[in-house]
N, C-alpha and C positions, 0 to 999 in steps of 0.2 A: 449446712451449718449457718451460713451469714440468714438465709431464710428465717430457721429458727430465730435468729437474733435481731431481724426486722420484727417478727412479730411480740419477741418476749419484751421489747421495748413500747410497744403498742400496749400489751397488757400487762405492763408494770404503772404505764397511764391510765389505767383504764382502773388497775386495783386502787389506786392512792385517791382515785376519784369517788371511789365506791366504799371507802374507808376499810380496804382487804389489804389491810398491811403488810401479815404474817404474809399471804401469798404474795406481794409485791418484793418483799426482801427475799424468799425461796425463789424467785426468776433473775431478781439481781445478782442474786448467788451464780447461781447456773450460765449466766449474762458472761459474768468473770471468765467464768471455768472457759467457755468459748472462747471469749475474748484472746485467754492466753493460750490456749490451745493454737488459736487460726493464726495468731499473730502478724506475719506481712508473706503467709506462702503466697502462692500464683497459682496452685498445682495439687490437686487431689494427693500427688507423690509424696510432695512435699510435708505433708503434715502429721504430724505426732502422731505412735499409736494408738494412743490413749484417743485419738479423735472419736472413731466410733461409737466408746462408752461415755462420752462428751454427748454427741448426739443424740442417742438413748435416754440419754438422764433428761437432758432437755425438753422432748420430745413427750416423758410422761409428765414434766410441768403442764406441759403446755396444754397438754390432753386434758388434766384436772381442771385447768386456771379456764379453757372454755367450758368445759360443764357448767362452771359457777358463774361465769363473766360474759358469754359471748351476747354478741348485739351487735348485729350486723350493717346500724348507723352509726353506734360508736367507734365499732374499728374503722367501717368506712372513712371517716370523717378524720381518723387519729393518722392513715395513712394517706392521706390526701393532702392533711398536715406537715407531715414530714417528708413528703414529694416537696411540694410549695418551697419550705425549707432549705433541703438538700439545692434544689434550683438557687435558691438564693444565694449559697453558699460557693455554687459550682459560679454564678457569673460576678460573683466578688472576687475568687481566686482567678479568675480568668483576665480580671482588671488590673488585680496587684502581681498576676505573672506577664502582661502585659508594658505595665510602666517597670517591673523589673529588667524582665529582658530589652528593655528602648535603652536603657539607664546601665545594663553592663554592654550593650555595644557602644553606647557613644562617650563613657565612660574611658582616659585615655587608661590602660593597665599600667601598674605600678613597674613594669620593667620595662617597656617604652615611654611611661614618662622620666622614668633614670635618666634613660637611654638620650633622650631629648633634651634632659638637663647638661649632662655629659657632654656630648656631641656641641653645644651653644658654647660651652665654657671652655672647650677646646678651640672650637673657630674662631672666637675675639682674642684667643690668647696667641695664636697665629699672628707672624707681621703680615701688614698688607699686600706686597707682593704676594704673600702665598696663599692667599685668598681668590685668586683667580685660578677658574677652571682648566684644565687641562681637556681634551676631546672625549667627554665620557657619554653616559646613556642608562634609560633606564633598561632593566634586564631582557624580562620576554621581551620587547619589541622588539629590539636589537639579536637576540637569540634567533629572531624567524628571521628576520630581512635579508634581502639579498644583496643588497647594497647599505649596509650600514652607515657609510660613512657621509650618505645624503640627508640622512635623517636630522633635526633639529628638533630639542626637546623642549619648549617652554613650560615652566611650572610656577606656580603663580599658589606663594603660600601669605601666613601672617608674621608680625613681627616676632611673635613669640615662638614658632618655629622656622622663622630664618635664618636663624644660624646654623641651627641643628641641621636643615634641608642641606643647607651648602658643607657643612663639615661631612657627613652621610657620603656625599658623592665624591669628594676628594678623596675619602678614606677607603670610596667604592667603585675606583673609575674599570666597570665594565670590560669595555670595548670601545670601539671608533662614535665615532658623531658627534653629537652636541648637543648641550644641555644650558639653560638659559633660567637660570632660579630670580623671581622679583620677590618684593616685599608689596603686597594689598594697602598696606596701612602708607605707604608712598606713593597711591596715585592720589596725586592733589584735587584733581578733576570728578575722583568721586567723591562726593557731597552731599551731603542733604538739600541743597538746595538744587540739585542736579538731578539726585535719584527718589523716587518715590519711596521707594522701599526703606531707604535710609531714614526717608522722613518719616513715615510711618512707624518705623521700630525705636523712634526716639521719644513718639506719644506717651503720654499716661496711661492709653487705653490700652496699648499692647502691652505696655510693662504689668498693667494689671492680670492682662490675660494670660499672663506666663509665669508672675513671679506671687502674687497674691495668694496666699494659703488658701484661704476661707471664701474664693470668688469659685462660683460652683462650674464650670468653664476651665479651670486649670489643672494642670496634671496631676497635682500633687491630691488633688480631690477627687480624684479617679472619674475623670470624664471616658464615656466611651470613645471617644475622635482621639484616642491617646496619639494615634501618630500623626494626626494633623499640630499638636504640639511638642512635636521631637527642637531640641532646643538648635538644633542646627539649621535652620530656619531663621535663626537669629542672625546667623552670620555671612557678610558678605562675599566672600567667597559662592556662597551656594550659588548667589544672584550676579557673579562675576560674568557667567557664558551668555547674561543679555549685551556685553557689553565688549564683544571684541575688537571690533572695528578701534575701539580706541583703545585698548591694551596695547592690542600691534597692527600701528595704525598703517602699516606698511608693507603688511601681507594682503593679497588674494584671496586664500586663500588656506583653511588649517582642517584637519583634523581632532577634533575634541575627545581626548578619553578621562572618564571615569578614575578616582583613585580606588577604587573596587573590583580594577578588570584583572584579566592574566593574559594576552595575545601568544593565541599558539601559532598564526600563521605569517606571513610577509604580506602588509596591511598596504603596500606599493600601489597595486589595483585600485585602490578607491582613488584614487589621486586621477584617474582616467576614465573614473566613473561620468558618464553624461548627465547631470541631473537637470536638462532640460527648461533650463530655466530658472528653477527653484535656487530655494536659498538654503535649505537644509538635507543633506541626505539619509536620510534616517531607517532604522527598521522596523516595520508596523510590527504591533502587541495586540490587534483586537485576532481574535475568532469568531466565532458565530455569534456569538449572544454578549460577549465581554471586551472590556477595555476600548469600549468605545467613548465619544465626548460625554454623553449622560453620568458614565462613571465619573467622570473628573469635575463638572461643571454644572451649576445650579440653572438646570431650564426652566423654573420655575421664575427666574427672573427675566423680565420682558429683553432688555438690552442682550443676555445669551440665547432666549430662544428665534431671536430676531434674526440674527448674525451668525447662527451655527447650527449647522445639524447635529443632533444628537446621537445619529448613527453613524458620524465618520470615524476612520478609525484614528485608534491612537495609536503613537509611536515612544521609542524610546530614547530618553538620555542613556547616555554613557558612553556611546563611539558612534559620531556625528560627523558627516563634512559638511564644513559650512563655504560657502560662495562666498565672500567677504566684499567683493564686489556687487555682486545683484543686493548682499545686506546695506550697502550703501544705498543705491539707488532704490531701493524700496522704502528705505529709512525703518530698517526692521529696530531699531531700538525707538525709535518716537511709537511705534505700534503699540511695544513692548509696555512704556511710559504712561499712554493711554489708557490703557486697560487698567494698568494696574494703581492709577490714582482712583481710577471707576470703585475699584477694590478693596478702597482702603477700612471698609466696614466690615471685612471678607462676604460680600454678601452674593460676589459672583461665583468664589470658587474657597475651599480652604488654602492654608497657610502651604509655600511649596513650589517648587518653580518647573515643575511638569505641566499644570493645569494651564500659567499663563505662558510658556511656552506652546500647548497644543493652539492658545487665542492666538498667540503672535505672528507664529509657521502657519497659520491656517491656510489651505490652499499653496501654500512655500513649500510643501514640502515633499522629496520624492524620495520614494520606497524602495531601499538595499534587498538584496537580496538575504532572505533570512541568517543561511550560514554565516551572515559575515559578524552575527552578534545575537546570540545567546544568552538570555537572562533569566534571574530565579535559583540559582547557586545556592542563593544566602536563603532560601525560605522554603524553596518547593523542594521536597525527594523525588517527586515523579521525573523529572526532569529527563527525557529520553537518551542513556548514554550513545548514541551515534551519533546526536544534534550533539552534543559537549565536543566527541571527537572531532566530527567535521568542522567544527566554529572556527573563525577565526580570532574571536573576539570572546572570550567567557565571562560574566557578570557575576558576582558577588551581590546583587543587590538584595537585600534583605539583613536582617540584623546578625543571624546564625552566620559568618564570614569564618574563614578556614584559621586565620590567624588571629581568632580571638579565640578564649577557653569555650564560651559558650557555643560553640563552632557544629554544623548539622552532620551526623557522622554518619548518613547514609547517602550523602552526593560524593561521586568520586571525586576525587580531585584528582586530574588527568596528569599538571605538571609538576615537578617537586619543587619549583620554584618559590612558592609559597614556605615549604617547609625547610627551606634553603635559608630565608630570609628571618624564618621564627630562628633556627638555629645560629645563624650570625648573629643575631640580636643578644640572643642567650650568652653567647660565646663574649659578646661584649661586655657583659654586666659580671663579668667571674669577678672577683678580685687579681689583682695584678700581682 
């Protein structure tokens, strides 16, 4: 049936061309009858009785309309047409499903932004004294560990969820440990005249590359690189993990995780990991042929193909230990700073802080053992469930995440802690 109606669409072109009206209206007719016969089945099962005699009827159009009409340039030419077409169609929807799905994950949902409203308005309404922490902790990681009460949490948000972050965990105290919530927009020390990045997203040239309707480059204009302009990129927090050593200028040493991860196991072991020297301990993401430097970084410019191999491999952000010490002595943020003032035309890498993390760690950096972090939750289904079970560490990265509605519903999701968390949320926005 859809057959017949690729073609009765060809020689209904083909009659109005030829001035065969009457036959161009007798196939439009028959066009319909399909039309609503097939309507959205899947499945031969599925469809109306009446399909058959649907088929039939069409079938002797179509037999007459070639006696009269066939030409076997014209159809040629008219289905060649509407391939070209259809193509255009399929990577225009592929653009605007693209900036859609970027736009409802990073999109905050209308019951976590309540929730955020709520939670802020409750913690200033708190006296001061009870604004301080009690010994609490975020969930999974404290759920595996063996020693909870070693653990310290640093989290490090904006003003506009700081209050909400600190009311959350009062209202949420776990279990044992420690939990250490800042405000980003209170380190005085980041600056633009300090960080590159801050100076660069204060230009004209970026604000045009982001916010300009009509600049053919920007998302709203459906560029292909749509996730090289995801708008969280704007913000400093993404660009926080160049700069530990002065956050907490007073550690050694930290472990970095992700607000995307879920920790199934007791994450204690990396803290004894040897990394040999390096500054970062990370999990490599290349295979054979993929996720290596050429993926991330423009070897076509002399200063990257000078200074890197194109075949090393990459690694991932999300659950990091960093030496905090060799980061001083190496001076991993002046690296960091280098590069990416080099950058500021993006002309070495897109917009993103993987690319100038792989320039910065280069050579810094020594490789975890796989299971200890697993990624691809939020995008891949193949995802092999034994690597999920055995992980230590499970990753969300991608836009499809478990706790948003547009959520991928064929990754398992191993622990209910996620649905723990939607359910509390929910439970707090009832009416009282």
């Amino acid at each position: 049936m859809r057959d017949q109606m690729i073609m009765a669409r060809v020689y209904i072109s083909i009659a109005n061309m030829k001035n065969k009206h009457e036959l161009a209206r007798e196939l439009q007719s028959r066009l319909k009858e399909s039309q609503r016969s097939l309507g959205d089945v899947t499945s031969d099962a599925d469809l109306q009785h009446s399909a058959p005699e649907k088929i039939k009827a069409m079938g002797q159009v179509l037999s007459k309309v070639r006696e009269q009409l066939y030409d076997c340039k014209l159809v040629t030419g008219k289905l060649r047409a509407m391939l070209q077409s259809a193509d255009e169609q399929v990577r225009s929807l592929k653009k605007q499903s693209t900036f859609l799905s970027q736009l409802a994950a990073k999109t905050i949902p209308n019951g976590i932004h309540c929730l955020s409203m709520r939670l802020t308005i409750e913690y200033y309404l708190l006296p001061p004294e009870k604004r301080k922490f009690p010994r609490i902790v975020v969930n999974s990681t404290i759920m595996n560990a063996k020693e909870p009460e070693k653990h310290v949490f640093h989290l490090v948000t904006d003003k506009l969820n700081f209050g909400a972050m600190n009311m959350w965990f009062l209202l949420n105290p776990p279990r044992k440990a420690t939990i250490h919530v800042e405000n980003v927009d209170e380190f005085k020390w980041l600056n633009s005249s300090y960080c590159p990045v801050l100076r660069q997203l204060e230009s004209a040239a970026m604000k045009e590359y982001y916010f300009k309707a009509n600049h053919p480059t920007t998302l709203s204009a459906g560029s292909s690189n749509l996730k090289y302009r995801n708008p969280k990129y704007l913000s400093m927090l993404n660009h926080l993990r160049f700069y530990l050593p002065e956050v907490y200028p007073k550690l050694d040493k930290i472990l970095f995780l992700d607000d995307d991860i879920v920790v199934q196991k007791d994450l204690t072991g990396l803290w004894s990991v040897d990394l040999h020297g390096k500054v970062n301990g990370a999990v490599e993401t290349c295979g054979e042929s993929f996720h290596r430097f050429d993926k991330y970084l423009n070897f076509s410019n002399p200063h990257i193909a000078r200074n890197f191999d194109p075949n090393a491999c990459g690694w991932a952000y999300g659950m990091n230990m960093f030496d905090l010490k060799e980061w001083k002595k190496k001076d991993i943020t002046g690296i960091y700073h280098k590069w990416q003032n080099m950058n500021e035309d993006r002309v070495l890498w897109k917009l993103g802080t993987l690319p100038p993390g792989l320039i910065t760690f280069y050579r810094l950096t020594h490789p975890l053992e796989k299971s200890w972090h697993v990624l691809g939750l939020g995008y891949n289904p193949s995802v092999d469930r034994s690597e999920i079970e055995n992980a230590a560490v499970i990753h969300y990265n991608g836009n499809m995440k478990p706790w948003l509605e547009l959520a991928m519903t064929k990754v398992p999701v191993i622990l209910d802690q996620v649905y723990q968390v939607r359910s509390s949320i929910r439970s707090r926005l009832q009416p009282k």
